[in-house]
C-alpha positions as CSV (number, residue, x, y, z in Angstrom):
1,X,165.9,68.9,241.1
2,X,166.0,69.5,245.1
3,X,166.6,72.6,246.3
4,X,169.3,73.8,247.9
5,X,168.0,74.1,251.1
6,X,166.8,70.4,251.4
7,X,169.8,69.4,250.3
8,X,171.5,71.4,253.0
9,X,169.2,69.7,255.3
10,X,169.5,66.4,254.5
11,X,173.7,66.9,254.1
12,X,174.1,68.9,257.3
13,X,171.5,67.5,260.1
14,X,171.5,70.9,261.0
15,X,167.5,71.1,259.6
16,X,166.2,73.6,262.6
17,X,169.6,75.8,261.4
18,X,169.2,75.3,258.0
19,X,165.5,76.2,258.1
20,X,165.9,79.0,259.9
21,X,168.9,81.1,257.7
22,X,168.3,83.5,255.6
23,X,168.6,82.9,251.9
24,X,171.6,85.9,251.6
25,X,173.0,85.0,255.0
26,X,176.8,82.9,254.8
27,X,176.4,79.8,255.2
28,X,180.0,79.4,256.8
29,X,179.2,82.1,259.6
30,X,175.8,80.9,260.1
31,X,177.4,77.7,261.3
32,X,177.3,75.5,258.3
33,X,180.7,73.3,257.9
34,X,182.9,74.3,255.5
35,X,183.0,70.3,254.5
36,X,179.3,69.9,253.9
37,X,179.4,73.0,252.1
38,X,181.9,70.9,249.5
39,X,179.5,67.8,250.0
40,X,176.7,70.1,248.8
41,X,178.6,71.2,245.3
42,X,179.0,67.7,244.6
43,X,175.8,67.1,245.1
44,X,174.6,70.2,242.6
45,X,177.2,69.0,240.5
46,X,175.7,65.6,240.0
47,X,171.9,67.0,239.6
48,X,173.3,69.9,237.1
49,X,175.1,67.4,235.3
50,X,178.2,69.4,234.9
51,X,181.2,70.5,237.2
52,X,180.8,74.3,239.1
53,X,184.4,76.1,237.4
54,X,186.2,77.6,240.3
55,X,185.0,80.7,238.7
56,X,181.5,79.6,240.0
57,X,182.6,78.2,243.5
58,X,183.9,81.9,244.1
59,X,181.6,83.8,245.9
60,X,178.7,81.0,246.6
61,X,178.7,81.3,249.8
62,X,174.5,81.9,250.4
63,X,171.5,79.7,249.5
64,X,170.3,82.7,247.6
65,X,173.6,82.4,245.5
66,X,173.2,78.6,244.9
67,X,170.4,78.7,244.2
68,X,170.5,81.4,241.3
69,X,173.5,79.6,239.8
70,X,170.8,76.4,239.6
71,X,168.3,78.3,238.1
72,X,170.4,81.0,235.6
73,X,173.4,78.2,235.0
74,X,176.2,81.1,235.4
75,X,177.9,82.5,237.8
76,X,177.7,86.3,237.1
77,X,173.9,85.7,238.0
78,X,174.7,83.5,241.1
79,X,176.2,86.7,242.2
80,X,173.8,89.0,242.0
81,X,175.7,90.6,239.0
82,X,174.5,92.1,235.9
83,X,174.4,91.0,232.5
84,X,174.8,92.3,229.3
């Protein structure tokens, strides 16, 4: 599976930007379009094998984020959230 940050770079172009933000820094401030951002969930969506609920897409708006939703598979730990 690639990470999210390649796949931002290889989406984007933007590979000095992308390499350069912070994993917890917003990816729509930091300059990243808010179309590749849906480019990238399809992307994750087709490597995951399943479809991020709107549940999910609510609140990934970091690398860090995506990245923990790739590695936990839920979106309470994409969010930094605690589980019971």
């Amino acid at each position: 599976m690639s990470s999210v940050r390649a796949l931002l770079r290889e989406i984007t172009g933007l590979t000095a930007l992308v390499d350069r933000l912070d994993a917890e820094a917003d990816l729509i401030t930091s300059g990243v379009d808010s179309g590749d951002l849906i480019r990238l969930v399809v992307r994750l969506e087709e490597e995951r094998g399943a479809e991020i609920s709107a549940e999910e897409l609510d609140g990934l708006t970091t690398i860090a984020a995506f990245e923990r939703l790739l590695h936990t598979g839920g979106a309470a730990a994409a969010y930094g959230e605690a589980t019971a």
